[in-house]
FIDREN-717968 format. One record per residue: residue number from 1; x, y, z of N, C-alpha, C in turn; residue in one letter. Coordinates in steps of 0.1 Angstrom, whole numbers. Layout:
pos; n.east; n.north; n.up; ca.east; ca.north; ca.up; c.east; c.north; c.up; code
NUM; X; Y; Z; X; Y; Z; X; Y; Z; A
...
This chain:
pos; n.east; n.north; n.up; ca.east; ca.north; ca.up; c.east; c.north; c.up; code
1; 616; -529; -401; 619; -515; -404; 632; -515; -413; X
2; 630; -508; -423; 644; -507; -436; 652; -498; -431; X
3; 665; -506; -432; 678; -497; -425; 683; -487; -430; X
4; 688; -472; -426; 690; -464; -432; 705; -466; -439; X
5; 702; -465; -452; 715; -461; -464; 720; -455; -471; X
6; 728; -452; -465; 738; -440; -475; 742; -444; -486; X
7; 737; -442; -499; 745; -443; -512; 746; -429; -513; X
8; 762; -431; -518; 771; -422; -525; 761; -415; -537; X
9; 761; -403; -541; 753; -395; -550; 755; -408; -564; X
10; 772; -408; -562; 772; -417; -579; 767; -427; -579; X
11; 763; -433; -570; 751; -445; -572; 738; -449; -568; X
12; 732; -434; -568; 720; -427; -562; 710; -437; -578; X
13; 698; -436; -572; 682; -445; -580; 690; -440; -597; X
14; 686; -448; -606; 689; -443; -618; 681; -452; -625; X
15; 674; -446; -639; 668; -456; -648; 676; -464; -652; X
16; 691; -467; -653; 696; -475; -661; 694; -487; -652; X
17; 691; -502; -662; 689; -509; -657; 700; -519; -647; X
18; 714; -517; -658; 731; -524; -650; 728; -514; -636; X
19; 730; -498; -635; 737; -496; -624; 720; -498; -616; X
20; 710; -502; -615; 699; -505; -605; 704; -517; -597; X
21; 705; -523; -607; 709; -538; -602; 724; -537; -592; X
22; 735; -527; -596; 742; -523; -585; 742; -520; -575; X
23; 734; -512; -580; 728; -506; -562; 720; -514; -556; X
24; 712; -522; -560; 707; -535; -554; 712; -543; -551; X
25; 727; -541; -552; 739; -552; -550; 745; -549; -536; X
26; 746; -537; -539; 757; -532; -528; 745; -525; -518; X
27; 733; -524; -520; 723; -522; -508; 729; -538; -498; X
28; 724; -549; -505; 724; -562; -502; 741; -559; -491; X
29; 749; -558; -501; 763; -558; -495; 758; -554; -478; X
30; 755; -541; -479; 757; -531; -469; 744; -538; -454; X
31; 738; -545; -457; 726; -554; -454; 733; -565; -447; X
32; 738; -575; -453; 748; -588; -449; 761; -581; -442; X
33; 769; -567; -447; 777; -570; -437; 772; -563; -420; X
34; 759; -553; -416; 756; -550; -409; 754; -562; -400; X
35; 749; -573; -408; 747; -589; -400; 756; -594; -396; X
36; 769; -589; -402; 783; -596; -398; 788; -586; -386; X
37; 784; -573; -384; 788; -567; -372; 779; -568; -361; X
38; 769; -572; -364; 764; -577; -350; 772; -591; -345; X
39; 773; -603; -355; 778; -618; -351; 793; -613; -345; X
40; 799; -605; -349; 814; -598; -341; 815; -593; -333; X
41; 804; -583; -331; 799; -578; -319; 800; -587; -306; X
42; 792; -598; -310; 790; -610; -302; 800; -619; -298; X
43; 805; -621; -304; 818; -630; -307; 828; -619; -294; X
44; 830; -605; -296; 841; -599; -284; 832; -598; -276; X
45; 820; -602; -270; 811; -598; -260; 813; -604; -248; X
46; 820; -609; -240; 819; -620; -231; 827; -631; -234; X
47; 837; -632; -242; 847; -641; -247; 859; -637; -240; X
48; 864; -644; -229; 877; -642; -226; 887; -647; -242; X
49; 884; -665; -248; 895; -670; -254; 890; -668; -267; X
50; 893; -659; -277; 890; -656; -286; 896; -662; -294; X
51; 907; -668; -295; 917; -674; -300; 912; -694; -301; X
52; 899; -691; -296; 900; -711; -291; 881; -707; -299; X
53; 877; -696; -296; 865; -693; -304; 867; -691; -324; X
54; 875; -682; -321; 877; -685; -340; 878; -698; -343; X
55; 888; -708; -341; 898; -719; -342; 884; -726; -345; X
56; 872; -727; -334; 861; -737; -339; 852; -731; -343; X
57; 854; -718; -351; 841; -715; -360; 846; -709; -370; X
58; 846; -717; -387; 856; -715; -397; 846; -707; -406; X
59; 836; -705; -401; 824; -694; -406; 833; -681; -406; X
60; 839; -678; -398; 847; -668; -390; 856; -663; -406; X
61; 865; -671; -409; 874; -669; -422; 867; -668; -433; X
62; 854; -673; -438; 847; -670; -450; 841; -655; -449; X
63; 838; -653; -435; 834; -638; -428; 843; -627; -435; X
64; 854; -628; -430; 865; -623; -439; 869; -622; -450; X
65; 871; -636; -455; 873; -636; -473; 863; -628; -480; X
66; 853; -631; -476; 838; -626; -488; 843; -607; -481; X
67; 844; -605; -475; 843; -587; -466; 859; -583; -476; X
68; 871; -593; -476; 878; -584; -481; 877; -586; -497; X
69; 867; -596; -503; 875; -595; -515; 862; -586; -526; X
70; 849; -583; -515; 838; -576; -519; 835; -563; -521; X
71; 843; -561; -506; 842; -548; -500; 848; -533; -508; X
72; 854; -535; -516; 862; -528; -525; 854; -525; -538; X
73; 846; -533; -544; 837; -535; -550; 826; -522; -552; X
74; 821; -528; -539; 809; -518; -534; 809; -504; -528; X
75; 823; -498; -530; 829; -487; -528; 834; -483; -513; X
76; 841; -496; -503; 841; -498; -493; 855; -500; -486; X
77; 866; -495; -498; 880; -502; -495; 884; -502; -482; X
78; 882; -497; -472; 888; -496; -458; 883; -510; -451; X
79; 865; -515; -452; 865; -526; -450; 874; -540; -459; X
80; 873; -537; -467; 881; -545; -475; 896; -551; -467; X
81; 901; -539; -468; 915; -539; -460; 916; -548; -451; X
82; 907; -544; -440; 899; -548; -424; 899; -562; -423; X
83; 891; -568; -436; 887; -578; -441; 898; -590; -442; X
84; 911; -583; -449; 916; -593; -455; 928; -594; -447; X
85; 928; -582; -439; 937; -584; -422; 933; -596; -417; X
86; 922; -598; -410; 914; -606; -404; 916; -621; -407; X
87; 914; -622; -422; 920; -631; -431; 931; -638; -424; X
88; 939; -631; -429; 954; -632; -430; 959; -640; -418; X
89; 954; -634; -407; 958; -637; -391; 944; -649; -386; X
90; 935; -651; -393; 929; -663; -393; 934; -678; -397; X
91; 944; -672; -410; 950; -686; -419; 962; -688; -409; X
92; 966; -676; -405; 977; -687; -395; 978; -701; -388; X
93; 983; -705; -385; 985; -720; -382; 981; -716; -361; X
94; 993; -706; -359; 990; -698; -346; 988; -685; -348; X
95; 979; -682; -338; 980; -665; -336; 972; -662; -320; X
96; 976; -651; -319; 975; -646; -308; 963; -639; -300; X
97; 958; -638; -291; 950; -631; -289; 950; -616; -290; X
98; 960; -607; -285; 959; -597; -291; 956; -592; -303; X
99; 964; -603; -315; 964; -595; -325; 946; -599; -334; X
100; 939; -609; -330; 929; -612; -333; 917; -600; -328; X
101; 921; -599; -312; 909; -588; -306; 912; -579; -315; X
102; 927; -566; -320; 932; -558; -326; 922; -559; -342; X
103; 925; -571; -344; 920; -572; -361; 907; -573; -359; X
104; 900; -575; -351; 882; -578; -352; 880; -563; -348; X
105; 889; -557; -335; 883; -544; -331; 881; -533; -347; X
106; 891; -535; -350; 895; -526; -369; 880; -527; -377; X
107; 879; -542; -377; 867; -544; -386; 854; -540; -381; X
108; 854; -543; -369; 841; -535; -361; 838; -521; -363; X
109; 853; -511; -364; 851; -499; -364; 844; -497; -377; X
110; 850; -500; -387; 848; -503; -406; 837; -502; -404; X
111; 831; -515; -401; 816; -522; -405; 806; -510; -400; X
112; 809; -506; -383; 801; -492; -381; 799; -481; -383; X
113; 804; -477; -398; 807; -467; -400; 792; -466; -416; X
114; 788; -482; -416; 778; -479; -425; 764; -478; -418; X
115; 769; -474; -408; 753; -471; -400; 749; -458; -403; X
């Protein structure tokens, strides 16, 4: 079943052939990151140590990098932001559990908002 998508009027069906391919870009975008809020979803589901879960899944930080450096792109700056929070407090050496639950909870909200 094809997921329902909101494009912005300004990047609504058009003959031109560049912005088609945009929009077939940032459909995609909107596609892969709805897959990334479910895997987060999961991830705060039943995880007391969130902190010992990131640490051995470095999937986790490319999760991030690609969301903030994309997300801005495809007309999405808030996830962006979200994105490169997440980042940020991933590359740490240490970090905390708070501030990890805090930074996934942000991106969770983001990501849900393209439903």
């Amino acid at each position: 079943m094809p997921l329902p998508l909101r494009i912005p009027p300004e990047t609504s069906p058009t003959s031109d052939p560049v912005q088609a391919s945009i929009d077939r870009l940032r459909v995609s975008f909107v596609e892969r990151s709805l897959g990334n809020l479910a895997i987060i979803e999961e991830m705060l589901d039943g995880h007391e140590r969130l902190t010992e879960l990131a640490a051995s899944n470095p999937g986790l930080i490319q999760m991030a990098h690609t969301l903030a450096g994309s997300a801005g792109i495809f007309g999405f700056p808030d996830i962006g932001e979200a994105g490169a929070e997440l980042e940020v407090i991933l590359r740490q050496p240490e970090f905390s559990e708070a501030e990890l639950q805090r930074a996934l909870k942000v991106l969770v909200a983001e990501l849900s908002k393209l439903h």
